[in-house]
Residue frames as qw, qx, qy, qz and C-alpha x, y, z in Angstrom:
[[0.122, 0.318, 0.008, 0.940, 102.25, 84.34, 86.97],
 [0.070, 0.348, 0.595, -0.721, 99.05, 84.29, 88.62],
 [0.006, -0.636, -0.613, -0.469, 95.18, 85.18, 87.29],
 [0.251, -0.489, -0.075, -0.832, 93.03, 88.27, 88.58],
 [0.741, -0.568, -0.237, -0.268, 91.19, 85.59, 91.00],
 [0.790, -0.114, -0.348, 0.492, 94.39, 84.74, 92.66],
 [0.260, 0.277, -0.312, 0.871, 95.28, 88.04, 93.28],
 [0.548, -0.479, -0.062, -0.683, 91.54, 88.63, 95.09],
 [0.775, -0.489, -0.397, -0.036, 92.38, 86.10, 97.50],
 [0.477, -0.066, -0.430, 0.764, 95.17, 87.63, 99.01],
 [0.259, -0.844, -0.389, 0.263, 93.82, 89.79, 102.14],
 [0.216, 0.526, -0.040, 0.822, 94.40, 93.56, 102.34],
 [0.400, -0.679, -0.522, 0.327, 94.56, 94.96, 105.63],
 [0.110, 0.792, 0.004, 0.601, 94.42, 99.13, 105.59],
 [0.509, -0.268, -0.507, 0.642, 96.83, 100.03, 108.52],
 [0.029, -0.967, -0.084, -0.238, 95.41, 103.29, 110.31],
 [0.083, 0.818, -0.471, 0.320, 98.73, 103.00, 112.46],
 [0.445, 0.457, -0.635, 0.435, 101.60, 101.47, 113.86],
 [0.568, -0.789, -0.054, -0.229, 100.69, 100.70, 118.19],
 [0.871, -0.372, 0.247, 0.203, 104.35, 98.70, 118.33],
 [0.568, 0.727, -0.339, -0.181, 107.48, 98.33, 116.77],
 [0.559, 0.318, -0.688, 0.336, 109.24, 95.99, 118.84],
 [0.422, -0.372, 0.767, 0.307, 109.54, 93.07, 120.38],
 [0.254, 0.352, 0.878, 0.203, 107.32, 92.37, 117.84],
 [0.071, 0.020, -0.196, -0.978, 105.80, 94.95, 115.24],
 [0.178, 0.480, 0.810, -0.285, 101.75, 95.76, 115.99],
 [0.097, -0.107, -0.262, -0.954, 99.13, 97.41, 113.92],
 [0.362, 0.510, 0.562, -0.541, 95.98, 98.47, 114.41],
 [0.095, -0.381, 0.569, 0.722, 94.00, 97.62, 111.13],
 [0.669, 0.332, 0.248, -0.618, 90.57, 97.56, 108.76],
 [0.557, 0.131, 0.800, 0.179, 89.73, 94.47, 107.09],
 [0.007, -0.313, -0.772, -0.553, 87.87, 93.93, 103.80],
 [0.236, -0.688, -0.643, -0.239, 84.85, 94.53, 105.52],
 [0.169, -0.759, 0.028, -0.628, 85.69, 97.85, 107.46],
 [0.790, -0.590, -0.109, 0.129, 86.25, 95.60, 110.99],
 [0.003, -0.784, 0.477, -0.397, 88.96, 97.45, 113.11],
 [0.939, -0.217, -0.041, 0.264, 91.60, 94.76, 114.52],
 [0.156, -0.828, 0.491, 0.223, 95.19, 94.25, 115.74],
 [0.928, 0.347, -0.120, 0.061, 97.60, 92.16, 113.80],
 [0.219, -0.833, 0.494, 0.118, 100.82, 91.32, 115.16],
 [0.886, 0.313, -0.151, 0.309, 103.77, 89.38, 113.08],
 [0.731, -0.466, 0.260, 0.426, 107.28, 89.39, 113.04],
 [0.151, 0.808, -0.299, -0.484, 109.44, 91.83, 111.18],
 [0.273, -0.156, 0.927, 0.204, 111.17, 88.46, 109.30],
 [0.523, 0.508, 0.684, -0.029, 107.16, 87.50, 107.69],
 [0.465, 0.825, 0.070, -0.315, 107.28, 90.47, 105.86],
 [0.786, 0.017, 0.408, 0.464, 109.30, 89.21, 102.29],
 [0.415, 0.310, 0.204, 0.830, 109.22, 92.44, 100.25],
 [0.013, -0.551, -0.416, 0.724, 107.88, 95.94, 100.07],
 [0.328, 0.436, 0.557, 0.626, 105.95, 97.60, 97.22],
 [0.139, -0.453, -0.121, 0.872, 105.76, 101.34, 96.90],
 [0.325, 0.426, 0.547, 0.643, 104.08, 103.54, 94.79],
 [0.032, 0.377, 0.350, -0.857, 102.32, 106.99, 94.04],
 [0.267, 0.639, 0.719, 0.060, 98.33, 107.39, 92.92],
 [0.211, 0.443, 0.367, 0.791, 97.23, 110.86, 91.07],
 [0.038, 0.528, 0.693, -0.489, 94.86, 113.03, 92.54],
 [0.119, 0.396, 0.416, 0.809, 92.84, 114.70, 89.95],
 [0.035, -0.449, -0.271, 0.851, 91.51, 118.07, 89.86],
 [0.424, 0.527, 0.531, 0.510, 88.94, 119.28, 87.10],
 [0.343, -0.316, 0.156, 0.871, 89.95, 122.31, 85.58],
 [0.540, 0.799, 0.265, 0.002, 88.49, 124.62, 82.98],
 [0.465, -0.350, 0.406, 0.704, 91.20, 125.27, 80.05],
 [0.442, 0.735, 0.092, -0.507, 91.02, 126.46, 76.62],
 [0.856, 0.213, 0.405, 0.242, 91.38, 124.40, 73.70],
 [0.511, -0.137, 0.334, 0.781, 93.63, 125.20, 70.67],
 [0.090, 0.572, 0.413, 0.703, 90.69, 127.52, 69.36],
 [0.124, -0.329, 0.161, -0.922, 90.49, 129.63, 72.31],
 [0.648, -0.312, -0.209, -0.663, 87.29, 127.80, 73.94],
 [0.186, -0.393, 0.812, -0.389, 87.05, 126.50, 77.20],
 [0.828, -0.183, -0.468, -0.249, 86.76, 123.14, 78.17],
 [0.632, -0.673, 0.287, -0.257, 87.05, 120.89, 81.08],
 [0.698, 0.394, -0.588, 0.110, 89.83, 118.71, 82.01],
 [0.826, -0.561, 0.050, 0.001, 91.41, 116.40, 84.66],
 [0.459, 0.701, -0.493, 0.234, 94.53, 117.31, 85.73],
 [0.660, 0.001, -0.520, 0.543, 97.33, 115.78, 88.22],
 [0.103, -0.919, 0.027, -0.380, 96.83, 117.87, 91.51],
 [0.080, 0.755, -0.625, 0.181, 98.76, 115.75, 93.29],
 [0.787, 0.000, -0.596, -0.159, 99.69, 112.51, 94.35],
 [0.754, -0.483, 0.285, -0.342, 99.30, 110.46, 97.46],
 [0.416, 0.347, -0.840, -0.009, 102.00, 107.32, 98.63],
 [0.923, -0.124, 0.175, -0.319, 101.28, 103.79, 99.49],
 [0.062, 0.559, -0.796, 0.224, 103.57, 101.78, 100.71],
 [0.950, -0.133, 0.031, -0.279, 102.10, 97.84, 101.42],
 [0.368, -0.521, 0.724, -0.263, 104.01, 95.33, 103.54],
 [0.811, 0.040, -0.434, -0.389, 103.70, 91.54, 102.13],
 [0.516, -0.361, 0.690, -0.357, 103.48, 89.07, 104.77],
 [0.629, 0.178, -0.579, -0.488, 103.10, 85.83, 101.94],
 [0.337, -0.113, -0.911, 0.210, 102.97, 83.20, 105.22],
 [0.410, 0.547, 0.566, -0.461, 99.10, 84.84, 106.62],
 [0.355, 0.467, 0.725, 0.361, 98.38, 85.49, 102.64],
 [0.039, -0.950, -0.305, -0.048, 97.62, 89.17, 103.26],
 [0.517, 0.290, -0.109, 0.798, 99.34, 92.92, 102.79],
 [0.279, -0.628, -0.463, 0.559, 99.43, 95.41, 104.91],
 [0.350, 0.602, 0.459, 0.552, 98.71, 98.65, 103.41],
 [0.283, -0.605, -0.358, 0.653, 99.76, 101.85, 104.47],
 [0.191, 0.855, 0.394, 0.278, 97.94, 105.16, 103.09],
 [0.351, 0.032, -0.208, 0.913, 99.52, 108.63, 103.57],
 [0.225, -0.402, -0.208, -0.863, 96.84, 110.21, 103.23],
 [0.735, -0.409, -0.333, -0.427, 94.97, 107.96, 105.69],
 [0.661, -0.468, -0.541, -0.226, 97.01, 107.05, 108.40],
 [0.348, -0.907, -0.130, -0.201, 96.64, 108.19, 111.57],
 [0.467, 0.350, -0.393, 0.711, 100.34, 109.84, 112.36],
 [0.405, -0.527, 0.015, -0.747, 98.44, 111.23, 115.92],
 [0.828, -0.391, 0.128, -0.382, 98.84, 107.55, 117.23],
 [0.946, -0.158, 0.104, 0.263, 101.02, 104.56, 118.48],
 [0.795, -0.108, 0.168, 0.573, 104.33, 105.00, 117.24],
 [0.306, 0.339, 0.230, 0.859, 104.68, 108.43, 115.48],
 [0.249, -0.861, -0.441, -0.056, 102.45, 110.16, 118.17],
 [0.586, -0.594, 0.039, 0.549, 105.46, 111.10, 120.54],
 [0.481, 0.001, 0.328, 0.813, 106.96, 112.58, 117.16],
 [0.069, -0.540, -0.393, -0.741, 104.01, 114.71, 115.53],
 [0.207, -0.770, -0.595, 0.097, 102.09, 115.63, 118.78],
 [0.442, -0.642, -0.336, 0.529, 104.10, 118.54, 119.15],
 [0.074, -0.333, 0.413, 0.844, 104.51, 119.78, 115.64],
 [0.455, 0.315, 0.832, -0.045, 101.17, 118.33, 114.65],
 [0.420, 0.712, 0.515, -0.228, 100.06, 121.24, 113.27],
 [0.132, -0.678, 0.428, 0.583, 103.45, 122.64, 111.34],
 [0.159, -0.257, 0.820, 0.486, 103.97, 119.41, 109.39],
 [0.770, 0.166, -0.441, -0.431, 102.20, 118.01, 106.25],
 [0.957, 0.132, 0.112, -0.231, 100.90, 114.92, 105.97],
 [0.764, 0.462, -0.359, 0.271, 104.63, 113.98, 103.35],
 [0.170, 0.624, -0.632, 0.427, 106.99, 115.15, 106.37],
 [0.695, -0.218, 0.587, -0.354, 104.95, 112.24, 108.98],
 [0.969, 0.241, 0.033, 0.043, 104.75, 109.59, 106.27],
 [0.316, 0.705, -0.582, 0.253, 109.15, 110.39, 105.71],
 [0.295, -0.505, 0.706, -0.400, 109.33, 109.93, 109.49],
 [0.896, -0.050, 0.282, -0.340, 107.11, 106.95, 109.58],
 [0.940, 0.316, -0.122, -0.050, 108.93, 105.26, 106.63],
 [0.268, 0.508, -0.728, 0.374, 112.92, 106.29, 108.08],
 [0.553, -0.329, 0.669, -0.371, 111.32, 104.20, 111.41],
 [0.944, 0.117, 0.238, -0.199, 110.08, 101.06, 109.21],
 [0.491, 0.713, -0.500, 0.027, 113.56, 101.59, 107.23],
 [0.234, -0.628, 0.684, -0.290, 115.47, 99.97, 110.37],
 [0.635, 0.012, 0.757, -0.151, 114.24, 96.67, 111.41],
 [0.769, 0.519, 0.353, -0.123, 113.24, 96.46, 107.40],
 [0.082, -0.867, 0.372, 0.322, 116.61, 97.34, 105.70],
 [0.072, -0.215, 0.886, 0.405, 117.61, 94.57, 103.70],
 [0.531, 0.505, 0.680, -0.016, 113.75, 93.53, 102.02],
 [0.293, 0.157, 0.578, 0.745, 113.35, 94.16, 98.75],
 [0.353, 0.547, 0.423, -0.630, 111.33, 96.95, 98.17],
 [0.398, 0.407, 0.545, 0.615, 109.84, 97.21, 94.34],
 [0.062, -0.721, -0.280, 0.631, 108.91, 100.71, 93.68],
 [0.118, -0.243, 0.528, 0.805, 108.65, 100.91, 89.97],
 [0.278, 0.527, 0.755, -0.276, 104.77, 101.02, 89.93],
 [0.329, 0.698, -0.045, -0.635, 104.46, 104.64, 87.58],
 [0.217, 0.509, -0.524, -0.647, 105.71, 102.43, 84.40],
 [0.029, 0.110, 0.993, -0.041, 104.01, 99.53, 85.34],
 [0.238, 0.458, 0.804, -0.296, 100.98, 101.35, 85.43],
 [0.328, 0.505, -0.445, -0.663, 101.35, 103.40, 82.17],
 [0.151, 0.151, -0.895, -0.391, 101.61, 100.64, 80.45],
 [0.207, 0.319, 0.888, -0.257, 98.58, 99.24, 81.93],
 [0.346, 0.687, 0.427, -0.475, 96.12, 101.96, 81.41],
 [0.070, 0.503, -0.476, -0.718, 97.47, 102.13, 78.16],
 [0.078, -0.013, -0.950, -0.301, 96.93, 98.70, 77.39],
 [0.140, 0.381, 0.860, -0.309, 93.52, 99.11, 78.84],
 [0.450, 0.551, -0.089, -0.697, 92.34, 101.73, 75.96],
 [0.613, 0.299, -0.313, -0.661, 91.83, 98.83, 73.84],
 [0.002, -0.109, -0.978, 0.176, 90.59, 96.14, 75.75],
 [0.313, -0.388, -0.694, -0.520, 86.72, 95.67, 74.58],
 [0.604, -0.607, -0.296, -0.424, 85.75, 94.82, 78.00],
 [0.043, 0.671, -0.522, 0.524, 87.45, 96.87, 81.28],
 [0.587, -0.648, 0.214, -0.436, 85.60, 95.09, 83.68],
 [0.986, 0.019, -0.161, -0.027, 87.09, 91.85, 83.09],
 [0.751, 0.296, -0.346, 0.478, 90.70, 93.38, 83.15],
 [0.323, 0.206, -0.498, 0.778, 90.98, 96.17, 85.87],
 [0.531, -0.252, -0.232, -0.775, 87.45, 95.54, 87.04],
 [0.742, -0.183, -0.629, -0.141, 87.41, 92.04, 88.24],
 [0.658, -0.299, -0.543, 0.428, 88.66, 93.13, 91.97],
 [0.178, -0.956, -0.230, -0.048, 88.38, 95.37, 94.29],
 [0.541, 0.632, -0.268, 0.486, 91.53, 97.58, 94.64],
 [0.691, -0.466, -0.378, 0.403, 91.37, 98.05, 98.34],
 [0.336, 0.296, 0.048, 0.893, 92.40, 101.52, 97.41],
 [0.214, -0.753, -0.603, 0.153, 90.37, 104.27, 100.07],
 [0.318, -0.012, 0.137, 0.938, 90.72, 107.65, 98.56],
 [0.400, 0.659, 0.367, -0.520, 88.32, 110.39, 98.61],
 [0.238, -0.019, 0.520, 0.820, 87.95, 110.80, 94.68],
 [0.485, 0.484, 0.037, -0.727, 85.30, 112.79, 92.58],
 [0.650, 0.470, -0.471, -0.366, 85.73, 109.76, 90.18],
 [0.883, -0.163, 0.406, 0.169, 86.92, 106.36, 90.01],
 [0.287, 0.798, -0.500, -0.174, 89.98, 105.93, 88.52],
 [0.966, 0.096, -0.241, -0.007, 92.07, 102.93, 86.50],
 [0.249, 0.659, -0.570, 0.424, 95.38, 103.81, 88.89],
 [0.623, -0.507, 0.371, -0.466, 93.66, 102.73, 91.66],
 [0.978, -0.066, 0.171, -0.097, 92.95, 99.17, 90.71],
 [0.714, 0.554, -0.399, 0.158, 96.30, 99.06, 88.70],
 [0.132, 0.687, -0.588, 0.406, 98.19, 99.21, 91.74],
 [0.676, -0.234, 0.402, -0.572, 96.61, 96.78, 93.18],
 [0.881, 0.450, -0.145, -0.036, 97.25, 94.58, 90.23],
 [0.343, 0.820, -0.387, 0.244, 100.75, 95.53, 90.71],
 [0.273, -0.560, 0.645, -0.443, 101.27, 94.89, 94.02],
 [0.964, 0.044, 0.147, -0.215, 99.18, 91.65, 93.71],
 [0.875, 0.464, -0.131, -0.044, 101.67, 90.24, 91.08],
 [0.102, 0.696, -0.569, 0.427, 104.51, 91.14, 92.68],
 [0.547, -0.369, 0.555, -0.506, 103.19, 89.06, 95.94],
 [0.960, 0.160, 0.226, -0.049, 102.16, 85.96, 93.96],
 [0.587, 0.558, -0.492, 0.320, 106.15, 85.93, 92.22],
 [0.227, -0.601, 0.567, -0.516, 106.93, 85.98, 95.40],
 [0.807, -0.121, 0.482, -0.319, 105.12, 83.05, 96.80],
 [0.876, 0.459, -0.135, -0.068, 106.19, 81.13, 93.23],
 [0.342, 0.589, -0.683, 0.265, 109.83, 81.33, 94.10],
 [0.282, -0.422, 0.732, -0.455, 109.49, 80.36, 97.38],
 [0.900, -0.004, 0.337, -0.278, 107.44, 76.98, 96.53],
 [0.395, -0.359, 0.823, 0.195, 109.75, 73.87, 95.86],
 [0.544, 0.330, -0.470, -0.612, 109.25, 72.62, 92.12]]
């Protein structure tokens, strides 16, 4: 199944955007360490796809069941991430809605002229109906909301967090007023998902 340290060796690259799609798909993309490179592969390396959507909390003032306000964190809304597993370089590509840059390479020609009509959700659509094509038969997994209930559930009564959704870094680059355990869970997620992957595909 994989441990916590396995999943920390597999690279995360944060795509900011797309410069190619063909003959040969290019991105322009921060490492671990913030360094801004290109990575090109072949539409064929990439073996699955893993989706999902993070929370964004808001804190609120509400009023408990005796009339007195308190604060709370609520859902204000949520943000998708969509990561690309390439298990022959060891590393996923990671693509942020919220972060990336729909103003360049491949989705310029499409937003420059509505740049300022559309949201952020109607450029990530477009982006993902262009990766749909040339990616149309990989498996995408995209059941990450019950995968990470269950986590942070289980993780209200684990003694010690850091060991379980602590021990790595989540690669996750969100502005938050908080840290949060969604972040790293999906990371978990997507991790485990990549190492099954790589298990099938090695000869017993």
């Amino acid at each position: 199944m994989g441990t916590l340290a396995d999943i920390a060796r597999i690279r995360v690259f944060q795509v900011q955007y797309f410069s190619a799609l063909s003959p040969q798909p290019t991105v322009i993309c921060q490492d671990e360490a913030n360094q801004v490179g290109t990575l090109t592969f072949n539409w064929s390396d990439v073996a699955q796809r893993v989706e999902g959507r993070l929370p964004i909390f808001e804190s609120v003032i509400d009023l408990d069941f005796r009339g007195r306000q308190e604060r709370k964190e609520k859902t204000q809304d949520y943000i998708q991430i969509h990561d690309l597993h390439l298990p022959s370089r060891n590393c996923i590509l990671r693509l942020c809605e919220s972060s990336y840059q729909y103003q360049e390479g491949i989705t310029a020609l499409a937003t420059s002229q509505a740049l300022n009509q559309q949201s952020n959700r109607l450029n990530w659509n477009h982006l993902l109906q262009q990766l749909n094509q040339p990616l149309a038969q990989t498996p995408t997994w995209s059941d990450f909301t019950v995968f990470g209930e269950m986590v942070l559930e289980q993780s209200k009564t684990v003694v010690d967090t850091t060991h379980f959704l602590g021990g790595f870094d989540s690669h996750i680059r969100l502005s938050r007023r908080a840290e949060t355990d969604w972040d790293p869970a999906f990371q978990l997620y997507s991790g485990l998902v990549f190492l099954r992957n790589q298990s099938l595909q090695t000869p017993a």
